[in-house]
C-alpha positions in Angstrom: -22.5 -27.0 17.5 -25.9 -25.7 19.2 -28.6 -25.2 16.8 -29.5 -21.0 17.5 -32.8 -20.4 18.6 -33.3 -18.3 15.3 -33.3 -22.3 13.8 -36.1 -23.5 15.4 -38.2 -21.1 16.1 -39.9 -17.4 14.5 -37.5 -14.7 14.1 -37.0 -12.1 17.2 -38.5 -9.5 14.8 -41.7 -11.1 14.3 -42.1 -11.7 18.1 -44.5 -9.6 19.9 -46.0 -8.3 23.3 -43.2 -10.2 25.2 -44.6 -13.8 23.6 -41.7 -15.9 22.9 -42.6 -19.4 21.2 -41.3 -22.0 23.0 -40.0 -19.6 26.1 -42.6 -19.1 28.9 -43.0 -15.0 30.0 -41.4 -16.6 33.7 -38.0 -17.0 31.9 -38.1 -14.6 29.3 -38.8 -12.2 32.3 -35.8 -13.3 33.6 -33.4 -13.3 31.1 -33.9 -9.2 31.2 -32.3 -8.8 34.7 -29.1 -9.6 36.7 -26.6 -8.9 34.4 -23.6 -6.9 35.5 -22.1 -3.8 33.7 -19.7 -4.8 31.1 -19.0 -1.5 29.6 -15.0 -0.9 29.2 -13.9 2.6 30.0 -10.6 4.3 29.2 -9.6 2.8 26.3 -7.0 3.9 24.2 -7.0 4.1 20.4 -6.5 1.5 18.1 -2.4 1.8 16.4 -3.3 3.0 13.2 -6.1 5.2 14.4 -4.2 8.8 13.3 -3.0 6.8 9.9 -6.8 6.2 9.5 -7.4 9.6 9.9 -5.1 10.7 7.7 -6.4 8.3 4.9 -10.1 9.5 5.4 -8.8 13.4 5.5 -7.3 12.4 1.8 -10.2 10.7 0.8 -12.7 13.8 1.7 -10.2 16.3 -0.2 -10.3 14.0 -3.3 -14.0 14.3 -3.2 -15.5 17.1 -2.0 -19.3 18.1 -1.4 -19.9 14.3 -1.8 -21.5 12.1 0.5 -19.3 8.7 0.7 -20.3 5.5 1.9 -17.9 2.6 2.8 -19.6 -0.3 3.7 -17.7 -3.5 5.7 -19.9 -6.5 4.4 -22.3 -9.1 5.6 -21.7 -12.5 6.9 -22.1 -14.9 3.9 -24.0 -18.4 3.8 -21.2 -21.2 3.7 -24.0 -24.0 3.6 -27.7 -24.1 5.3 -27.3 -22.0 8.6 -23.4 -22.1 8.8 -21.9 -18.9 7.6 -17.8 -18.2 6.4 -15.8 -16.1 8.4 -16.0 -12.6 7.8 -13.4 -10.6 6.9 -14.4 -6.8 6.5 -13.9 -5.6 3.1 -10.2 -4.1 2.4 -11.6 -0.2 1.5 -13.5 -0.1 5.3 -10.7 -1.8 7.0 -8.1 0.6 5.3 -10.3 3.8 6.7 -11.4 2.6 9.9 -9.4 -0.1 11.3 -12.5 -1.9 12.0 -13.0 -5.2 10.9 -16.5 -5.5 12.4 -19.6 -7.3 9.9 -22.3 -4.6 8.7 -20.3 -1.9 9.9 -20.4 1.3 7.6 -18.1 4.4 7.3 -19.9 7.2 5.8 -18.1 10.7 5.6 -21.0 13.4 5.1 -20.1 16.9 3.4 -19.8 19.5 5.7 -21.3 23.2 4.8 -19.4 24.4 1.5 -18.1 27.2 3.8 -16.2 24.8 6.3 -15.2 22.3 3.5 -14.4 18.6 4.2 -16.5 16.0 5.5 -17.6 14.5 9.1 -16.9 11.3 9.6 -19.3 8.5 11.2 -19.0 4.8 11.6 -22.2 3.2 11.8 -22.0 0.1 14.2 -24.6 -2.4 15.8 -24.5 -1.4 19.6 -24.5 -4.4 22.4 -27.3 -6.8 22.3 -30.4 -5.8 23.6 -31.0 -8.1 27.7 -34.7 -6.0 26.8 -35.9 -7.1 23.8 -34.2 -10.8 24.4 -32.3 -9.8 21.2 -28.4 -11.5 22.9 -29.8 -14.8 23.8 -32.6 -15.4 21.5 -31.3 -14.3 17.4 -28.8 -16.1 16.6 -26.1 -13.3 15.5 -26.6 -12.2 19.6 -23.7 -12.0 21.6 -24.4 -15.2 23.6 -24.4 -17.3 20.4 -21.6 -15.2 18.3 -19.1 -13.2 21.5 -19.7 -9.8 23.0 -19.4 -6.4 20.6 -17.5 -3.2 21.4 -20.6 -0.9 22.5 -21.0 2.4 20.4 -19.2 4.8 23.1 -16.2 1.5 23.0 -16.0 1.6 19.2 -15.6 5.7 19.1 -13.0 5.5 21.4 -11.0 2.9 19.6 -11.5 3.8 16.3 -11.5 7.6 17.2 -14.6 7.9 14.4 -17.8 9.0 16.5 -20.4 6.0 16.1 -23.9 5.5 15.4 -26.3 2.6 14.9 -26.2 1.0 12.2 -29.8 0.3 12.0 -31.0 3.7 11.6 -28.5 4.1 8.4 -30.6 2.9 5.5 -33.2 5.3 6.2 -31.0 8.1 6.8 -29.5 7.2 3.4 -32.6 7.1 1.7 -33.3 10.7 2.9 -30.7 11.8 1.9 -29.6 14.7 -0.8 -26.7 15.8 -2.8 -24.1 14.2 -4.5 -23.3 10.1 -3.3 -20.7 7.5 -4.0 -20.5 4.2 -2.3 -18.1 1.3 -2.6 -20.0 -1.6 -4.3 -20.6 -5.5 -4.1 -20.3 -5.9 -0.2 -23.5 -4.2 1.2 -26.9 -5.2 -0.6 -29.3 -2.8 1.8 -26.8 -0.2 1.7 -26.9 -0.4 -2.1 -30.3 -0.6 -2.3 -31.1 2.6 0.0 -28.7 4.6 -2.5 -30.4 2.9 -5.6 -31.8 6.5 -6.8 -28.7 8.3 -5.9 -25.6 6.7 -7.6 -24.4 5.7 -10.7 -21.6 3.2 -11.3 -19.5 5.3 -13.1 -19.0 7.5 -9.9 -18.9 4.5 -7.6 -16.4 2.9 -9.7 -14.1 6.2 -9.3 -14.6 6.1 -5.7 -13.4 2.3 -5.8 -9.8 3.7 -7.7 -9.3 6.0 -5.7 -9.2 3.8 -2.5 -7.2 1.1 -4.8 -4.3 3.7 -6.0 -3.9 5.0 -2.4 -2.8 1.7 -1.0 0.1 1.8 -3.3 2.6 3.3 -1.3 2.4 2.0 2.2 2.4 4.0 5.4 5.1 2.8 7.9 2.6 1.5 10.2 1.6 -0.4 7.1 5.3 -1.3 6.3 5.6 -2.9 9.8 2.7 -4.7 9.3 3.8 -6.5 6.6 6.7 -7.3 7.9 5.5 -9.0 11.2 3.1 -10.7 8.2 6.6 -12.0 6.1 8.1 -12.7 10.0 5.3 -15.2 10.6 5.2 -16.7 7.3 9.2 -17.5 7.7 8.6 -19.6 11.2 5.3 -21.1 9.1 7.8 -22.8 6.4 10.2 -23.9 8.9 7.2 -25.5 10.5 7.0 -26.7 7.2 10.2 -28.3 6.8 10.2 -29.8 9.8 7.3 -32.3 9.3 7.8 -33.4 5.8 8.3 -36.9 7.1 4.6 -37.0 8.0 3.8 -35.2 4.9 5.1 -38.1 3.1 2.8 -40.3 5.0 -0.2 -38.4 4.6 -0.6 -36.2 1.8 -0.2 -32.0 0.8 -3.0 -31.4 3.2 -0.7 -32.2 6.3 1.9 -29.3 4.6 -1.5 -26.8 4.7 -2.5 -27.7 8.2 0.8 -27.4 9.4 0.6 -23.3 7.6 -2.3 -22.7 9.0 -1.9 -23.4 12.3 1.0 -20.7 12.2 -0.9 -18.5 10.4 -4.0 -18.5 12.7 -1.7 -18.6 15.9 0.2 -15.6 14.9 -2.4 -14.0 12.8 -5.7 -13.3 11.7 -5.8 -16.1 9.4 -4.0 -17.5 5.5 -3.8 -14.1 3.3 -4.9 -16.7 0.6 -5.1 -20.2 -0.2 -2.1 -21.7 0.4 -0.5 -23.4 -2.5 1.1 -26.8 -1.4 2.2 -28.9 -4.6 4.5 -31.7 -4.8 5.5 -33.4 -8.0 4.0 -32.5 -10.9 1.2 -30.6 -9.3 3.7 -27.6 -8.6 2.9 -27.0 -12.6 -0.3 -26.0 -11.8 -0.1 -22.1 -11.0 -3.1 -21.7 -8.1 -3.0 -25.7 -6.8 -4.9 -25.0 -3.3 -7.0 -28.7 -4.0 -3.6 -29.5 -1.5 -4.5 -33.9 -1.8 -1.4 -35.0 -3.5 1.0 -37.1 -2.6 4.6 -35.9 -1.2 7.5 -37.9 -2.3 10.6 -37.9 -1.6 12.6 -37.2 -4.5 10.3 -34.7 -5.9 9.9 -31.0 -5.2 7.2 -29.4 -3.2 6.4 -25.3 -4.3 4.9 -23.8 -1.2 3.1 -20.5 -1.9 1.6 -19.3 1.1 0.9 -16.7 3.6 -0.2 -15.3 7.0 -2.6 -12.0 7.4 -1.8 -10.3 10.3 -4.5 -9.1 12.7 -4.7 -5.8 10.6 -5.3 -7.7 7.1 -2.2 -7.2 5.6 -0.7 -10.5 3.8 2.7 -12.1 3.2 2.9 -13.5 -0.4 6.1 -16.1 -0.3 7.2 -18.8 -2.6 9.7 -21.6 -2.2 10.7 -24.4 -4.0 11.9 -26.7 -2.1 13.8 -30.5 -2.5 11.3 -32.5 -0.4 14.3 -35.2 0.8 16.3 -32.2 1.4 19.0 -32.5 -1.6 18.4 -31.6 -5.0 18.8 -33.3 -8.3 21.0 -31.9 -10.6 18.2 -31.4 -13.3 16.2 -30.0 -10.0 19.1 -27.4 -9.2 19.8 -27.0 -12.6 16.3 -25.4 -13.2 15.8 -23.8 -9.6 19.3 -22.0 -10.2 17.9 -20.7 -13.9 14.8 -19.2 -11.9 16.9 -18.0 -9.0 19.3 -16.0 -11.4 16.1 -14.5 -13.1 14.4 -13.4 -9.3 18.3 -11.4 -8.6 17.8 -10.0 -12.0 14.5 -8.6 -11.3 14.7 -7.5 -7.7 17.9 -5.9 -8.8 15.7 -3.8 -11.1 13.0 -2.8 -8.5 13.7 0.7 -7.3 12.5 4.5 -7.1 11.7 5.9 -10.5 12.2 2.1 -12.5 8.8 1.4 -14.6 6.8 -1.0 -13.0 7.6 -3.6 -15.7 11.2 -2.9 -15.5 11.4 -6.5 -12.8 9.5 -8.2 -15.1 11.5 -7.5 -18.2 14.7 -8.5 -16.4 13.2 -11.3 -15.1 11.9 -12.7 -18.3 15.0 -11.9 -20.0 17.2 -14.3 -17.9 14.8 -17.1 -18.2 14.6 -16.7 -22.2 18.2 -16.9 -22.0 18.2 -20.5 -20.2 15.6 -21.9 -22.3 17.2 -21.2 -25.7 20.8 -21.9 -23.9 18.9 -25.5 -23.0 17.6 -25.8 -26.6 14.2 -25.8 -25.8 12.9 -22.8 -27.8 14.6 -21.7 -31.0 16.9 -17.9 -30.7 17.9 -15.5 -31.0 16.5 -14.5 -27.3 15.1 -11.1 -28.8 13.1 -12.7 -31.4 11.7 -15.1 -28.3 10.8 -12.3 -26.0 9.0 -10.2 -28.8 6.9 -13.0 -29.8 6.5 -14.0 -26.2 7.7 -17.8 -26.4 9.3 -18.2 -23.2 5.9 -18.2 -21.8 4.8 -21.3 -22.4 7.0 -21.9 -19.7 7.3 -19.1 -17.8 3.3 -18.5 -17.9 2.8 -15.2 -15.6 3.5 -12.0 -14.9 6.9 -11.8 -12.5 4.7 -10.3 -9.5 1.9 -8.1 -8.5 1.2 -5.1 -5.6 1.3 -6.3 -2.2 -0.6 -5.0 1.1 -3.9 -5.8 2.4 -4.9 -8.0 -0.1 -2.7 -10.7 -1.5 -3.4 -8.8 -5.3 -3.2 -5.2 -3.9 -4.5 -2.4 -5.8 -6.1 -3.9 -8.0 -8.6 -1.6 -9.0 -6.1 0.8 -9.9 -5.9 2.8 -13.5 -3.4 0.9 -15.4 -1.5 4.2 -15.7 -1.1 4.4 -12.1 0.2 0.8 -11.7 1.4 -1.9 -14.3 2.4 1.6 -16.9 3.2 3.7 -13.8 6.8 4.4 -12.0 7.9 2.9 -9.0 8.4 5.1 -6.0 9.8 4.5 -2.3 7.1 2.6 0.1 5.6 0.6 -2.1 5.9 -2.6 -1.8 5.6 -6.2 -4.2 6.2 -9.5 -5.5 9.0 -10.9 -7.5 8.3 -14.3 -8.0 9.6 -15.5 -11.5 9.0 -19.1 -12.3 9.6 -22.2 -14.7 7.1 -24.6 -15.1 6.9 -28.0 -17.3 3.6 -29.5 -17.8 3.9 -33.3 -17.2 2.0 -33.6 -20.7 4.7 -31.8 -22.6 5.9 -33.1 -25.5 7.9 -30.1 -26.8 10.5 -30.6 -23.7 13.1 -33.8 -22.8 11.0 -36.1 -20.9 12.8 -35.6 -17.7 12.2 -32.1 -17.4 8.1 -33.0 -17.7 6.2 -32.5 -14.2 9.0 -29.9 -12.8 8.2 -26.4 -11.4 9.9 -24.1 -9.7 8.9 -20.3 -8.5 10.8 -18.4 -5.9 9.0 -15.6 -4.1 10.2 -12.5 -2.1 8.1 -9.4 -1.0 10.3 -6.1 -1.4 9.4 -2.7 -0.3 10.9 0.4 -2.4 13.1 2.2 -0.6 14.6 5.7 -1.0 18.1 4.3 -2.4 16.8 0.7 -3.7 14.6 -1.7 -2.3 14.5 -4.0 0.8 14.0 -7.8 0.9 11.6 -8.0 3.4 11.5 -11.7 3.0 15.3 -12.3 3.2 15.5 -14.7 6.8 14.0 -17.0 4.1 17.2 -18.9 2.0 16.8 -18.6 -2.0 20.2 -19.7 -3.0 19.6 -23.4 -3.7 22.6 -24.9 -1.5 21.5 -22.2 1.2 18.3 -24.1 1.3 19.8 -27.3 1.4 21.6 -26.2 4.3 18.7 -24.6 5.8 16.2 -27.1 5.7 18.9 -29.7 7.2 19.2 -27.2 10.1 16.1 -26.6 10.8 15.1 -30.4 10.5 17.6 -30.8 13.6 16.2 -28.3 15.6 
């Protein structure tokens, strides 16, 4: 990897009158001239540009006479002068459709005549061939790629642009009422230090949350290219267990990510690859174990499309291809409990209505297995079943693996279910391999199984369904797809 020249030598803003240390005025000269016009012309707008629209249009009716400020994020250290990848921060993305590092959306009030806001989306522009800015910092586009120019980035996003350099300033000059979506933007924070408070921020942040519940269908169709991809990533799965077995977890993760960065933008999370005992461990991403044959491997994982939205899957899965009869046992008690909660997902359920059924079921095996002491409705009131069951039976899904997360418990976990919404069901059973309180031969099982359903008008859809649940259909399945 070449060292950037921002490494090794003064930063480009501290270099003046043309004197560049290190680069003689002969090549620096140079470097300004003979460079042919790259600008693109005629480009159409991004898919989800009028969706955008339609979501910032909201946004300003929610909050009128208000100056809002929706910043994307920074680049982040990883280690020394290595930085992670950036991924734009869900709020921006879900406005804009840009996924572009230190870009800001700010939506300024018009006249309390006219009413609404003006949208801008403040942008760096192209590197600088004057200045020396593209070949000599190290975040110019012959290190890092070439940018959209500003003219580029209004056609595509349909949101006129600006500079993004000339915003803190404007901000600090600015008057009126402010909100701005914390924790990704230091500058941008500080330039509205005076101007906010994080009461108001944090209402702004809600806001954004709560509208993501119910998904547009450009959103729907995202996710389900997302779930589409995340099926052909576990048959990818499936087939190389063999080498798995010979390696370790990690060659199950690789394989997942390759798919996922193929097909995608990247892994909507970390993907969960445990075998054994480990699958008792609810977020095992250390992925270093060893795969046996004999055991089960629970593969939690998911691809982010281009767009951001994320898959969220589970499945349990016999890593020899057959399960035991304790295995199936078990994975048939957690499979009755998913039916029984995506049976309860539809328009105008309660949120917790899944859960509840879900739970249910499994309280039902565990006493029917003499494991915990009935009747069942004294073990769900006092909540024993979850030292087994351990978590909620799923969660809001979109464009971040934990969607909505910000929103007013009234307006999600107490709230009613309505049609394009879409989430989780993924009940599981888990035996720590320390247990005392269960036979020994259940210790170092776990099993969750995973689906992503969208609310519909008359029910709900699986959107995950291409993926077997029933435990002989994955028996049959995996040997299938092991042939192919």
């Amino acid at each position: 990897m070449p060292e950037t020249p921002e490494e090794t030598e003064e930063p480009i803003k501290q270099r003046k009158n043309g004197l560049y240390p290190g680069v003689s005025d002969e090549l620096a000269e140079n470097m300004k001239t003979g460079w042919a016009d790259t600008e693109l012309r005629g480009l159409e707008p991004i898919a989800q540009a009028g969706h955008t629209a339609e979501r910032r249009a909201a946004l300003s009716a929610r909050f009128p006479g208000e100056r809002l400020v929706v910043p994307a994020g920074n680049l982040k250290t990883r280690s020394n002068d290595t930085e992670y990848a950036f991924r734009a921060s869900t709020e921006y993305a879900y406005l804009t459709g840009d996924q572009t590092q230190d870009g800001v959306l700010v939506l300024e009030p018009r006249p309390e005549a006219d009413g609404g806001h003006d949208a801008t989306v403040y942008l760096l522009p192209r590197s600088d061939r004057e200045n020396g800015e593209f070949w000599l910092d190290g975040q110019g586009e012959l290190w890092v790629g070439r940018r959209h120019s500003l003219t580029e980035a209004e056609q595509l996003l349909g949101i006129p642009a600006k500079d993004v350099r000339e915003l803190t300033a404007a901000l600090g000059e600015a008057t009126g009422p402010v909100r701005c979506v914390r924790w990704h933007d230091a500058a941008v924070e500080a330039a509205l230090t005076d101007k906010v408070t994080a009461e108001r921020d944090e209402e702004l942040r809600v806001y954004l949350s709560e509208a993501r519940a119910v998904k547009d269908d450009f959103e729907i169709g995202e996710l389900q290219k997302a779930v589409d991809s995340t099926v052909r990533g576990f048959e990818d799965v499936v087939k190389i267990l063999d080498k798995a077995e010979a390696t370790s977890e990690r060659y199950i993760e690789g394989t997942f990510f390759l798919r996922a960065r193929v097909e995608g933008n990247d892994i909507g999370y970390g993907s969960i690859c445990a075998a054994g005992p480990h699958a008792t461990t609810l977020h095992w991403v250390r992925n270093d174990g060893d795969v046996r044959s004999g055991d089960l491997l629970l593969l939690d994982a998911g691809v982010e499309t281009h767009t951001l939205y994320t898959a969220d899957i589970t499945r349990t899965l016999p890593i020899n291809g057959a399960f035991t009869d304790l295995q199936r046992k078990i994975y048939d008690a957690v499979y009755e409990a998913q039916e029984a909660g995506i049976a309860a997902v539809r328009p105008g359920a309660k949120y917790r209505d899944f859960h509840d059924a879900s739970q249910r079921v499994l309280a039902e095996k565990l006493v029917e297995w003499g494991l915990v002491e009935g009747p069942v409705e004294k073990v769900l009131e006092l909540g024993l079943q979850r030292r087994w069951t351990l978590h909620g039976t799923g969660h809001m899904l979109g464009m971040d693996v934990h969607d909505c997360a910000a929103a007013r418990r009234e307006a999600y976990a107490d709230g009613t279910l309505e049609p394009g919404m879409c989430l989780t069901v993924e009940p599981g059973l888990y035996f720590q391999a320390d247990d005392l309180t269960v036979p020994e031969e259940y210790r170092g099982i776990g099993v969750r199984i995973e689906d992503d359903i969208l609310v519909t008008e008359d029910g709900n859809l699986n959107l995950s369904a291409a993926l077997p649940r029933r435990s002989d259909e994955v028996e049959d399945w995996m040997a299938r797809v092991k042939q192919d």
